[in-house]
N, C-alpha and C positions, 0 to 999 in steps of 0.2 A: 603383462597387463591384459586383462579381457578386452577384448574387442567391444566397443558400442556400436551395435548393429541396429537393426530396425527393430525388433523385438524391445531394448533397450529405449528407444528411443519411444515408442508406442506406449511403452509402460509409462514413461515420466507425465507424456500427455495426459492421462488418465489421474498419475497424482495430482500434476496443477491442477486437475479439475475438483478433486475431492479436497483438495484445500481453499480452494476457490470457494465451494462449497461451506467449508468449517469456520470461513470468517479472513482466508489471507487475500487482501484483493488487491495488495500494491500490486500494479502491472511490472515493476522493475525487478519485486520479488519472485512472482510467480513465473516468469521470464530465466531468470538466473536458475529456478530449478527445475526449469523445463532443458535446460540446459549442460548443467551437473551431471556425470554419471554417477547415479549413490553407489551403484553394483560396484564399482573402484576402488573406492573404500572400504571393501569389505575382506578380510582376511581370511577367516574361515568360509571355505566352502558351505556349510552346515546351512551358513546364512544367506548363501545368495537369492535363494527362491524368495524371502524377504526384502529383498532392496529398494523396492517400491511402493511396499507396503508402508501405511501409516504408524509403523513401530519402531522402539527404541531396540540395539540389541548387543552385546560386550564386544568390546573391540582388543581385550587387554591389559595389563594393568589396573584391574577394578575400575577404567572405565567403558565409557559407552560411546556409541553414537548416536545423535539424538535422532526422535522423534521427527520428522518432514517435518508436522503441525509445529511442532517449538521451531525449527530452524525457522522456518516460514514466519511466525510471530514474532519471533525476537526479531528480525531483519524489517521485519514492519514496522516493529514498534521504536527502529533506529531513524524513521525520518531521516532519512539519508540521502546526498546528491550525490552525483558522479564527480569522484577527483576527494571526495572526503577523507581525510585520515581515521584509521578506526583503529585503537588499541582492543584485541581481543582477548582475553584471559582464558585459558583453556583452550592449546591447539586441539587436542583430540586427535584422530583420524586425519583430520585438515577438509573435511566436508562441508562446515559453516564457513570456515574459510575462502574456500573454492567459490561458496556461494555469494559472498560478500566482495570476492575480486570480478564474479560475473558482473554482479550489480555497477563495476565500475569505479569500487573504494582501494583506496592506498591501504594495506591493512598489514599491521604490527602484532604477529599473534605470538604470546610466551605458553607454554608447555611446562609441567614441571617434573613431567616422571621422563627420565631420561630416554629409555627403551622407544617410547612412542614420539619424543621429538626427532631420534635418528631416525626412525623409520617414514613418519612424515613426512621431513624435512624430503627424504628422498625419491617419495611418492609423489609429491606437486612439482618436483624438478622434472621430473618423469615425465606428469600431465603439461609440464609446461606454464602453471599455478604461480605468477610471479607474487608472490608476499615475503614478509620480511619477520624470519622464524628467530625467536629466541628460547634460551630451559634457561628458566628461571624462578622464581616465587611472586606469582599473579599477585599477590595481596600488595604488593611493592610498585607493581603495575611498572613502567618503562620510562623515567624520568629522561635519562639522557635524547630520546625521542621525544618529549615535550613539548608543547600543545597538542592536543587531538580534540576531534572536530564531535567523533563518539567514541564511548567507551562501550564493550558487550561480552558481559562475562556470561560461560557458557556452564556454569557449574553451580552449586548452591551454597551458597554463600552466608554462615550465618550471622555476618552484622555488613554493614559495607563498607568497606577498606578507604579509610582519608582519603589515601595518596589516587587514587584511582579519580576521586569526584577533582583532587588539586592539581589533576593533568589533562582536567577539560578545559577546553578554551571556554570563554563567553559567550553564552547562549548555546552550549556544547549540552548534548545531551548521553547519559550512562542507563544501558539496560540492564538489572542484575536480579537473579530470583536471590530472593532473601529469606533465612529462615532453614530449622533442620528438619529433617526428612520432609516434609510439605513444603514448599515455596513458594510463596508471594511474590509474581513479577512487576517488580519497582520500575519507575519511568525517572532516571533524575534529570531535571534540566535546572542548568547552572544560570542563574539568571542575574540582572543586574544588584539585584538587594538578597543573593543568596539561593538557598537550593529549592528546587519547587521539588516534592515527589508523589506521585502517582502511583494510583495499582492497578493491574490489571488481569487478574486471575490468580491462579493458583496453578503449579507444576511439578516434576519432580525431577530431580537433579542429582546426579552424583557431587559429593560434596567438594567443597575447592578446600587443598589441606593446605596448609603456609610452607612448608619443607620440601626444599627438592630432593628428588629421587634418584639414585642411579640404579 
């Protein structure tokens, strides 16, 4: 594993700021990825001179790591407290993740391409990333786990999966871009008389497929 030195440490300063900047200003947020080594997550050398930068870039398995500015927004946009449960759809890398256990969330994340759940799974054991990994088909989302406080899918999603909004508790709120190749990020919150949802921009996402991988 790279060492996170000062150099590393300097660079994330300068992200918080330029996302501070672009609209993230939960202080819970920007805190969790002032915190995060992105550089860790990164497998290809090719990439590391990137890790700080505000870019997406392949991690594997057709897919990515996201954007700073998406991690950053989506994690905003989860209205979240410390101690929450949060079903994640789309482990990735385990970098949103990371960042969501900084923030202080109990977090449930499924993967579904096998390759990249072993090697995750084995990354945050690593870093010390206590979350609770599953490979499985996101769109089924984690019944036996049932109630969660958020849901936050990390992938593009082109309609929104039932079972994901019928595993939020009451007053539970789901982040998901919706939609193919361009994505509308939906804000759902589950509310007394039914589902409220919201939009908030437009993004792009590697797509969430239904079928697991090996």
């Amino acid at each position: 594993m790279i060492e996170d030195g000062y150099r590393h440490k300097g660079l994330r300063k300068q992200l918080v700021e330029e996302l501070r900047r672009k609209g993230v200003t939960d202080p819970r947020v920007l805190e969790a990825i002032g915190k995060v080594p992105r550089h860790q997550f990164i497998d290809d050398t090719a990439f590391l001179e990137l890790a700080y930068s505000d870019v997406a870039f392949p991690i594997g398995c057709g897919q990515t790591i996201s954007q700073p500015y998406t991690v950053g927004m989506q994690s905003q946009l989860l209205r979240s407290a410390p101690g929450m449960r949060v079903l994640e759809i789309g482990t990735g890398c385990g970098y949103q993740t990371a960042v969501l256990v900084a923030m202080g969330l109990k977090v449930f994340s499924i993967e579904r391409q096998r390759p990249l759940y072993i090697r995750t799974k084995e990354r945050l054991a690593r870093m010390r990333v206590r979350a609770s990994l599953y490979y499985g088909d996101g769109y089924q989302g984690l019944a036996k786990e049932a109630p969660f406080d958020r849901v936050l899918v990390t992938c593009g999603a082109p309609f929104v999966p039932q079972p994901l909004l019928d595993q939020l508790k009451p007053g539970g709120i789901a982040v998901i871009p919706v939609g193919d190749g361009v994505q509308t990020m939906q804000v759902i919150e589950r509310g007394p008389e039914g589902f409220i949802t919201t939009e908030h921009g437009s993004f792009r996402f590697v797509p969430m497929l239904e079928e697991r991988s090996g």
